[in-house]
MIMARGU-706405 format. One record per atom (N, C-alpha, C, CB): x, y, z. Coordinates in steps of 0.1 Angstrom, whole numbers, plus 5000, padded with zeros to 4 digits. Each point is the difference from the previous one (the first is absolute). Glycine has a CB too. Layout:
BEGIN
XYZ...
//
This chain:
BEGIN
503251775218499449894992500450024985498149985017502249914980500749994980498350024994502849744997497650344991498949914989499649935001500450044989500449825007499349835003499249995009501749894994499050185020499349945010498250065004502749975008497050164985499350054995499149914994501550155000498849794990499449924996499349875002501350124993499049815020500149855002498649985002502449965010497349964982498649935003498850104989500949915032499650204957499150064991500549914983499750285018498949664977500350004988500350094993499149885002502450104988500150064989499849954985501250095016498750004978499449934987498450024995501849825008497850134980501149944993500850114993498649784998502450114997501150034991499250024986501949855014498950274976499649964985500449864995500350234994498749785000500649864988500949984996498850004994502149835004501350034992499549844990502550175021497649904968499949894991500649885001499750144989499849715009500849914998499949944988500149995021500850064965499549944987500949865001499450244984500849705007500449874994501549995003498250014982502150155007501650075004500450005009499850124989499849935022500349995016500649905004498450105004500649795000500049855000501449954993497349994998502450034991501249934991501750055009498050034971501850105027501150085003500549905019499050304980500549725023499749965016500749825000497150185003502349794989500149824997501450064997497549834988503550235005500849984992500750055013499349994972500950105032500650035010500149955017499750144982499449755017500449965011500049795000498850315010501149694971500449884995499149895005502350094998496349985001498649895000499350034993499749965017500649954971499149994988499349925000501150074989497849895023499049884997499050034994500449915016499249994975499350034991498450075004501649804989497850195022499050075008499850164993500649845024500950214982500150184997501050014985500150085032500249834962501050074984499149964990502849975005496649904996499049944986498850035000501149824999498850294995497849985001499849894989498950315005501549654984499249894997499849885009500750094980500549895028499349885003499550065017501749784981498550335024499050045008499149965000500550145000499249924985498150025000499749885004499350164980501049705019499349885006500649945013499449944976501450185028500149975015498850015012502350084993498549905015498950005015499750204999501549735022499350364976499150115003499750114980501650005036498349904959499250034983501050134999496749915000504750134997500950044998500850035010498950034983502550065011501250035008499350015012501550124983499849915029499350085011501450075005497649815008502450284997501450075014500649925004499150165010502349804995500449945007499650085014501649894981498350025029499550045012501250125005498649745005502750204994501150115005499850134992501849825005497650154980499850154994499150105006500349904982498550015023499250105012500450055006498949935002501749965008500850065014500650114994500649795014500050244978501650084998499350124996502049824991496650205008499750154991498950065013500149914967500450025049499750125011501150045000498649945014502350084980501250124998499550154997501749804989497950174998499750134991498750055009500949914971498050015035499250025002500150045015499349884981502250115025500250055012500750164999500349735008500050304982500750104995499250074996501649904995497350125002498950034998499250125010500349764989499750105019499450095018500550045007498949905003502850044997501150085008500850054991500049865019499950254976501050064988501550065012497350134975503949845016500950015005499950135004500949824989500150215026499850165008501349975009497050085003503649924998501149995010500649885005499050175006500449734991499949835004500349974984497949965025502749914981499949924987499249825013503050154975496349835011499249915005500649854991497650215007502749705008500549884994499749855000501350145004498249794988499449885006500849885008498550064982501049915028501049955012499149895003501350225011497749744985499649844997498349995001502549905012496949954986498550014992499849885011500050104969498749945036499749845008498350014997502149985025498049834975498649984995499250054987500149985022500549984972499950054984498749894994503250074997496049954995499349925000499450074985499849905029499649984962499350074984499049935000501750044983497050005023498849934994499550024988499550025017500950044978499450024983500950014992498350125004501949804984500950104990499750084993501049874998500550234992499450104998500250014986500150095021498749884966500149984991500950084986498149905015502250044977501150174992498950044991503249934995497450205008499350114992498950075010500549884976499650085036499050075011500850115013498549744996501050335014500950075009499649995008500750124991500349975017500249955015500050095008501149854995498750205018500250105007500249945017498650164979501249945028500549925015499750145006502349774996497550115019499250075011500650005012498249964990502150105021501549995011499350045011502250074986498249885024499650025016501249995006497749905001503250245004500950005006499749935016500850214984499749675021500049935010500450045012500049884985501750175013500550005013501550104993498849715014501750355000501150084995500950015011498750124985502949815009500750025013501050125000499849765003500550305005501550054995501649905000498750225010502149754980500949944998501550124997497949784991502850235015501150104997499750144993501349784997499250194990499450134992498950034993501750004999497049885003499250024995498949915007501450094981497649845012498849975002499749884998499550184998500349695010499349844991498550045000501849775012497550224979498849984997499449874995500450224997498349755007499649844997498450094993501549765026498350194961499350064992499349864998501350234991497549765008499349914995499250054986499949915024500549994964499450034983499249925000501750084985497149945006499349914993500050104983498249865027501650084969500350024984498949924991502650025005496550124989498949894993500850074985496949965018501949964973500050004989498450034995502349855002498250234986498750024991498849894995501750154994499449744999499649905001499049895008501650114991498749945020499949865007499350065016502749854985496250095023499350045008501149975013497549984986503549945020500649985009501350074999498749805003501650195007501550075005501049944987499650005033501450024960500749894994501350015011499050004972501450115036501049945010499950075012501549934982498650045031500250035012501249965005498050005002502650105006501249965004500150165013501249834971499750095038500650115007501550045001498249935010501950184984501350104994500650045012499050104978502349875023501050075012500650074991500449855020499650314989501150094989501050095007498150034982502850045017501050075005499550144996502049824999498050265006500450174998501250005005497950125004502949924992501150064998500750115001499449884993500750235020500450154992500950024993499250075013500850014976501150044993501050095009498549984979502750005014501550055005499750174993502049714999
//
């Protein structure tokens, strides 16, 4: 039996906190060339629907990386993301607030040289009393050469 499989069906988490300032956001918008005014303008935020900036939702998603890295620190595997189902943001996540995340290894196959894992995240925020994203993470272990 792997580690993962070890695992299936125990929460892990949570994760530390990882800040989400303004900077982030901005940097994020710029690099993935969505600058809607929601997440780059707090003036005219502030009289939006959520009373300033907020994360782009993919910025959530994308920071169960660090936060996967975290709980599975690299050891012999390299760990690869190999796709996301049912992704879902009930809350947004306002700037200048953080984030952390919580994991329930689901299921573990063996695949060639390594491992498919189906990880279920929910990801709160400081801010904010609801999940701001749920999603279920497919990942690769990998062994190294």
């Amino acid at each position: 039996m792997s580690a993962l499989e070890e695992l299936v069906g125990v929460e892990l988490g949570p994760t530390s906190w990882i800040d989400v300032p303004q900077a982030r956001i901005d940097a994020f918008a710029e690099a993935t060339n969505d600058p809607q005014w929601i997440h780059v303008d707090p003036e005219r935020a502030a009289e939006g629907p959520f009373g300033g900036t907020i994360a782009h939702g993919f910025l959530t998603l994308s920071l169960c990386v660090p936060m996967l890295y975290e709980l599975f620190p690299p050891s012999g595997a390299t760990l690869v993301n190999y796709g996301v189902d049912r992704v879902r943001f009930p809350a947004p996540v306002p700037s200048g607030s953080r984030v952390r995340g919580r994991f329930v290894v689901r299921s573990v196959e063996g695949r060639g040289n390594g491992e498919r894992a189906t990880i279920d995240a929910r990801i709160e925020c400081d801010a904010v009393e609801k999940p701001v994203c749920v999603a279920e993470l497919v990942v690769l272990t990998l062994t190294n050469p």
